[in-house]
C-alpha positions, -999 to +999 in steps of 0.1 A: +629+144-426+607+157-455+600+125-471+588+113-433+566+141-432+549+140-466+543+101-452+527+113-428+504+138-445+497+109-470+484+084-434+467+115-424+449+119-459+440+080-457+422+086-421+394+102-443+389+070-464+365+045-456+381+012-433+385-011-462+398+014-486+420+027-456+438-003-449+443-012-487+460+025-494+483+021-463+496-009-477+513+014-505+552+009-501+567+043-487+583+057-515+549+058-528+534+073-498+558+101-495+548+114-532+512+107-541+489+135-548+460+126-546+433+091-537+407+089-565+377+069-559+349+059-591+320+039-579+325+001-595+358+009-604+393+001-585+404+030-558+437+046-574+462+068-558+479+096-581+512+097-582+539+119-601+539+088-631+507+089-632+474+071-613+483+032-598+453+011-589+451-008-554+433-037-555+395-027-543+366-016-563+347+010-549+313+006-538+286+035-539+283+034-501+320+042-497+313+072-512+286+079-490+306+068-459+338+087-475+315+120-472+307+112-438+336+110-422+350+142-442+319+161-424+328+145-392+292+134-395+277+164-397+270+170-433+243+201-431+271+221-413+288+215-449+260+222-471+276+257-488+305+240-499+289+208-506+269+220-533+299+234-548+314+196-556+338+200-522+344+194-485+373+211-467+387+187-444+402+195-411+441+191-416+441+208-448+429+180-469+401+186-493+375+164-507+356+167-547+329+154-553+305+147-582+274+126-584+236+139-589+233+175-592+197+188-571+188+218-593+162+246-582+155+278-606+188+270-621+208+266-592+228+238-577+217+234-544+231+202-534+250+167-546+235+133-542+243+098-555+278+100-555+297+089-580+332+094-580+358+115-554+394+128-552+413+134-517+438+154-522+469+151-503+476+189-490+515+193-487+528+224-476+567+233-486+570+262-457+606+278-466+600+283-502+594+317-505+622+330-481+649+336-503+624+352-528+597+371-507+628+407-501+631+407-545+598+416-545+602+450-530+604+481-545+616+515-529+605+503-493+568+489-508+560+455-525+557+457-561+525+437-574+539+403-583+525+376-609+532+340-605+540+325-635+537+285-651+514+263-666+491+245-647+504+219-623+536+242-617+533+250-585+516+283-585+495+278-554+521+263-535+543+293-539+516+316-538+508+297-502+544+301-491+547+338-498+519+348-480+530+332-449+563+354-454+546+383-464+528+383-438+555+370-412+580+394-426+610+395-437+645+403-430+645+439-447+609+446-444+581+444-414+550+422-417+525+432-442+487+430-437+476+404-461+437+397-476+441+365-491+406+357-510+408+325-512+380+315-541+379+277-544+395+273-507+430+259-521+456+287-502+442+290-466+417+258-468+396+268-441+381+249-415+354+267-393+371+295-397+404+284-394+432+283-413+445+246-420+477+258-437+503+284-423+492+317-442+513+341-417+496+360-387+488+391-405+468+375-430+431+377-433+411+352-457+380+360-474+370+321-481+347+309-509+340+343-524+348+347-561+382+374-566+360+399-585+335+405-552+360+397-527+385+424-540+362+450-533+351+441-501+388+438-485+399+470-500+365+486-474+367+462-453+401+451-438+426+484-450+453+457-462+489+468-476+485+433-502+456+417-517+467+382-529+440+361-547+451+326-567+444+320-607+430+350-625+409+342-653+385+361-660+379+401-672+361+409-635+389+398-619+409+421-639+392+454-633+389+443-596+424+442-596+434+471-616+407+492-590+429+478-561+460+490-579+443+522-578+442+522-544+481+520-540+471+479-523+499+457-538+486+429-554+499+391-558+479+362-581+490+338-602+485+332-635+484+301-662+510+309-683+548+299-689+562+332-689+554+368-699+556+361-738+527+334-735+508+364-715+511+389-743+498+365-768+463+360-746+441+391-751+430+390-718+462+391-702+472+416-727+451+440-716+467+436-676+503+441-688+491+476-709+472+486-675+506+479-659+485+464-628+516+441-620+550+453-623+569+420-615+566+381-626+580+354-607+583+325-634+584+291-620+607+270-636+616+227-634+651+220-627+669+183-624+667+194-586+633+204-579+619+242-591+638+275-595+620+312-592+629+336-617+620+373-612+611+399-636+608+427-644+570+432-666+570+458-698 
């Protein structure tokens, strides 16, 4: 059943390509289909699609106005309506999918303002794994009140995945413990991928997402705003997203983010990250681990 859904999520990503590419990328056998990533197009060069093994070419090279049409159809033809996230390098995509982009930058006073002359673009293929997180979401509870969680593993891990998944059950609740009232600032659109101010992906009905605004401003404005028992924000990398954090922690909000690093002894070799664990911001890690079967969670405890 999984592997026919994750076929279909890969069809549904292949709606968004131009007709010619379209048909070529449906031709991909199924086994294919059901685990590609992502369809990367480069203008004079053959359309690949991006597999676990790496990136396979189909047998079309991409003309400039594919990319043009490509953008087009991800804006349902209406490409002013996308013009924020546009000039950013992406287009969400209803469904969930989402669109990069680079080409020509249009600079004014040192500003991006928007992209033409495409050159090259990645669809990825948005999967969500719902079911995930249930086993883990009640070990991240402490005395009655979640205990502010890092997600642990280098990049490509699955950290906004899981991060994903334990909102939705956060916010759903769980079997020992009510619903929580989630913010999810969702920076670079990844978690909630919004579409006109809808969710595309299941992030619970308690959750409220602050879409496109960087985890340093956003954290602020939630904790005024929207009176939420978690903030959970994806990939913190920066020192203003650390003292946003620790001012949330102040607050008594718990907080859930993810982190690159393999586990907590990678963290305390990183200055930055240093400085969070003697802050004692978080008070849990979940470390994301490969197995011969898929991925394993491991929880805990932070110094």
């Amino acid at each position: 059943m999984q592997k026919n859904l994750n076929i279909l999520r890969y069809e549904d990503a292949a709606a968004i390509l131009p007709n010619r590419l379209r048909k070529l990328a449906l031709a991909l056998p199924e086994e294919q289909r059901a685990e590609a990533e992502e369809f990367r197009l480069r203008a004079g060069r053959p359309m690949t699609v991006l597999l676990p093994t790496g990136e396979v070419p189909l047998d079309a090279v991409v003309e400039p106005e594919e990319l043009e049409t490509l953008c087009d159809l991800a804006t349902e033809f209406s490409r002013y309506a996308a013009a924020e996230t546009l000039r950013e390098g992406f287009l969400p995509v209803r469904g969930g999918f989402r669109v990069g982009l680079c080409g020509t930058a249009v600079m004014k006073d040192g500003t991006n303002t928007n992209l033409k002359s495409f050159s090259s673009a990645v669809i990825r293929i948005a999967r969500e794994q719902k079911g995930i997180a249930d086993t883990l979401a009640d070990r991240l509870f402490r005395n009655g009140a979640f205990a502010s969680t890092l997600i642990l593993s280098p990049p490509g891990g699955g950290k906004t995945t899981l991060l994903r998944d334990l909102v939705r059950r956060l916010s759903e609740g769980t079997a020992e413990h009510g619903p929580q009232r989630i913010s999810l600032i969702d920076e670079r659109g990844e978690v909630a991928v919004m579409y006109r101010g809808e969710p595309q992906m299941d992030v619970g009905p308690h959750t409220d997402v602050l879409d496109a605004c960087p985890k340093a401003l956003g954290i602020p404005m939630v904790l005024r705003a929207m009176n939420p028992q978690i903030i959970a924000v994806d990939e913190i990398t920066v020192r203003e997203d650390l003292r946003a954090a620790a001012m949330a922690s102040g607050c008594g909000v718990g907080l859930l983010a993810t982190i690159h690093a393999a586990d907590v002894a990678e963290l305390e070799q990183k200055p930055l990250y240093r400085q969070l664990l003697e802050d004692r911001v978080f008070r849990l890690a979940v470390r994301i681990v490969r197995t011969e079967t898929g991925r394993a969670y491991e929880v805990e405890e932070l110094p």
